[in-house]
N, C-alpha and C positions, 0 to 999 in steps of 0.2 A: 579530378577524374572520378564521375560516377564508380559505388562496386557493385559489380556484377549481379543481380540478382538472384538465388538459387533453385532450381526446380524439383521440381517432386522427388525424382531419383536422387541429385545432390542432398537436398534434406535427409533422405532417410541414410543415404551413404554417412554422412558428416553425423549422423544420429550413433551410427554401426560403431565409426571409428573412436566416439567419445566414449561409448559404452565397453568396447574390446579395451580402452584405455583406464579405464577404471575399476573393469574386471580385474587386468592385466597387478595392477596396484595392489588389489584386495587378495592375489593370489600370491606374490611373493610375500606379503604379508604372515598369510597361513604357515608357508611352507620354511619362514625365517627361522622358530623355534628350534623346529629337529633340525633344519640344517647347521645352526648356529650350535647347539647340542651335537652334535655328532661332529664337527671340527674342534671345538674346546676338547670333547670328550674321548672322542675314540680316534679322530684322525692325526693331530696335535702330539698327542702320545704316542700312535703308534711312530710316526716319524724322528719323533725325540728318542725315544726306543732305539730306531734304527739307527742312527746316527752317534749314540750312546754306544753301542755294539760295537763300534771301530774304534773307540778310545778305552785308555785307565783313565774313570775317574770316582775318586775316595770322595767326593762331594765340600773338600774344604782347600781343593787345589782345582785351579781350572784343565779339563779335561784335554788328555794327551792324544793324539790319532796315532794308534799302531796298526792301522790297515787290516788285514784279517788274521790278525796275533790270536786275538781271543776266537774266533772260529775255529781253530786250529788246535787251539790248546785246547777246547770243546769236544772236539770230535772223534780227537787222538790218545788225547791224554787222561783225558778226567771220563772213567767208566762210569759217572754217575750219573753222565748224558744219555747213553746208549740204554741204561737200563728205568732211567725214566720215560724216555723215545716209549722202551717194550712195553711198560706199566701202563703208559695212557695208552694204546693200543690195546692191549690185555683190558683194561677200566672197560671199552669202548666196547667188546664185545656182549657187555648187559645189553648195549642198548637196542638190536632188534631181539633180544630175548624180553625183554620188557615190554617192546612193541608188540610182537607175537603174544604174551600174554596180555596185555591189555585189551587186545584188539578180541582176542578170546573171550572173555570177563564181559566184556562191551556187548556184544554180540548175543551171550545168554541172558544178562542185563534186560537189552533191547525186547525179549520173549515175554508174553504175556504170563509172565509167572508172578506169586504170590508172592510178597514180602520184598520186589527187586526197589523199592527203594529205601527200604532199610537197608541192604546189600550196597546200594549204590551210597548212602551214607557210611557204610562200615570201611567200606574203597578208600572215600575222602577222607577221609577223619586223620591220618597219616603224615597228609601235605597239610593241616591243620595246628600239627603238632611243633613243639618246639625240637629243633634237631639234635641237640645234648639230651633232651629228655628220650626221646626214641632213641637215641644210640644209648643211653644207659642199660635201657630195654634188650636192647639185642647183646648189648654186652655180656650181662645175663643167660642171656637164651645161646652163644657161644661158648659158653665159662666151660671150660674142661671140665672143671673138678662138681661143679653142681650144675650146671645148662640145662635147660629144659632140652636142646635138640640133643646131647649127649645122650640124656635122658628116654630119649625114645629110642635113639639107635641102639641103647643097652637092653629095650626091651625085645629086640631080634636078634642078638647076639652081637650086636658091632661094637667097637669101642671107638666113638669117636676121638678125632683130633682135638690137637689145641688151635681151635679156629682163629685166633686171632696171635698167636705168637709163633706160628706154625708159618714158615716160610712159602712154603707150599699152598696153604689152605687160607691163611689174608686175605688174598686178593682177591677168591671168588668167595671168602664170605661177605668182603664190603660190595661189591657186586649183587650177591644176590639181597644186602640192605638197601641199595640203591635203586633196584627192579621194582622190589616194597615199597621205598617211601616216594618212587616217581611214580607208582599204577594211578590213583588218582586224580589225576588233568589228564591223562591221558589217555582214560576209561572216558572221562567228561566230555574230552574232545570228542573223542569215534561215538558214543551216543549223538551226538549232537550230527554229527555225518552221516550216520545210518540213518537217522530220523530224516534227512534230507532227501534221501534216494526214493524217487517214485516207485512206488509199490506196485503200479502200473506194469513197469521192466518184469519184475517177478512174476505178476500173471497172466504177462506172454510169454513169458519162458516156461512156466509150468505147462499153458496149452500147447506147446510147443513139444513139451515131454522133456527138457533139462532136470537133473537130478540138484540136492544141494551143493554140490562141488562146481558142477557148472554153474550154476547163478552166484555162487559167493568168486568165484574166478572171475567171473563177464560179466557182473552185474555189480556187487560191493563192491571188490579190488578197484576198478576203476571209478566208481559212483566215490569213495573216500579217498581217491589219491591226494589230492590237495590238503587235506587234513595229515594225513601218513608223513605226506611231506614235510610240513611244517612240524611234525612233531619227530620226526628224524633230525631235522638240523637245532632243534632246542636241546634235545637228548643230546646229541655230539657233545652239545656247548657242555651241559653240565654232566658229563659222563666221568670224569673225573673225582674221587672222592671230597667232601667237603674238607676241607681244614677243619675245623668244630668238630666235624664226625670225628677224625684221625685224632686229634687230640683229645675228646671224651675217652677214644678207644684205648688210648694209650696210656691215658689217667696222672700224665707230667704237664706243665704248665708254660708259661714262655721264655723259661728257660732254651727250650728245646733249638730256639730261631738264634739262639747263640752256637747252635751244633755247627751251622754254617753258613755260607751267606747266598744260598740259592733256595727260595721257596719250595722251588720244584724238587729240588735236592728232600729236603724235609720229607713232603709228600711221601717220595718211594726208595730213598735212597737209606734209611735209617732205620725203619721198621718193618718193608715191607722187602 
């Protein structure tokens, strides 16, 4: 039996579907890397995590399932849940103070003023730096007994705190070291947002008669959302202080992970 012979439409059909089929190939290809990376990486763990969570296991006996023993004993028992819960929440409020300043910085940045990109290098230079080398810095610049900030607040009559052993006064000094050494990408980012926004918008709204508050409200605010955004959820992520910061600050060594057997514990339960 003769086969069919094809016509013009069929050709280019069977042309479509050879082509959509080899895209199709070249496209799970791409997209193999991160997905294979984010199941090894973050989904693999977090699962194992979860499932780790409902057992004891000391890692040289195979793991016991007591159902939600250990949630329990977490939530009720051991206050050193509750008060790391407070700490990243307390940590977490830098971060639209950091944003609001940055986006501030950004914004005089962006003005046609003298010298703004030595400014915009003085910015960077911070996320450049090594993080024990800057926290030695500020360790410095907290020190009760010689600080440079003590320092100044003695020249208006205040007597500063002990920023860093001072129960009280910890948490928004790493705070406001964190608002410091994050401004830099995220001055970089909103320059590079503002630069985007048609200038166009602006000088219809000026003929218009909009003041600055109206065109930064109706014209930036939402010309930079997608930036704000994106730098809202990296902030969250690292809004908690670093380990290396916490241990430069605290000037003990790994000793410390012998105090006990929760990271997080570490974190805010021992010093802060």
């Amino acid at each position: 039996m003769n086969a069919k012979p094809l016509t013009a439409s069929g050709a280019r059909t069977a042309k479509k579907k050879s082509l959509y089929a080899s895209e199709k190939w070249w496209g799970y290809l791409f997209v193999a890397p991160p997905f294979i990376g984010l199941t090894v990486f973050l989904l693999y763990p977090l699962l194992t995590s979860l499932y780790y969570s409902f057992t004891i296991f000391d890692f040289s006996s195979p793991p016991q399932f007591v159902g939600t023993e250990n949630y329990k004993r977490a939530l009720f028992e051991d206050p050193l849940v509750w008060k790391t819960l407070w700490n990243t929440f307390y940590a977490a409020l830098g971060v639209p103070i950091g944003m609001a300043v940055s986006l501030l910085i950004a914004i005089l940045l962006n003005q046609n003023l003298k010298g703004k990109n030595l400014f915009r290098m003085l910015f960077f230079l911070p996320t450049i730096c090594s993080i024990v080398a800057m926290t030695l810095i500020w360790q410095w610049i907290f020190n009760s007994d010689y600080g440079l900030l003590n320092y100044f607040l003695s020249l208006v009559g205040i007597e500063g705190p002990a920023w860093l052993t001072d129960e009280t006064w910890a948490m928004p000094a790493m705070i406001f070291q964190g608002v410091w050494g994050g401004l830099g990408i995220s001055i970089i980012m909103y320059l590079a947002a503002l630069s985007n926004v048609p200038t166009s918008l602006y000088e219809a709204a000026t003929m218009d008669g909009a003041g600055g508050w109206k065109k930064f409200v109706h014209i930036t605010v939402p010309g930079i959302s997608p930036i704000t955004f994106f730098i809202l959820v990296t902030s969250l992520i690292a809004a908690p202080p670093g380990l290396p910061a916490l241990r430069a600050h605290d000037g003990r060594g790994p000793e410390l992970l012998d105090d006990d057997d929760c990271v997080l514990s570490l974190y805010y339960g021992i010093r802060i």
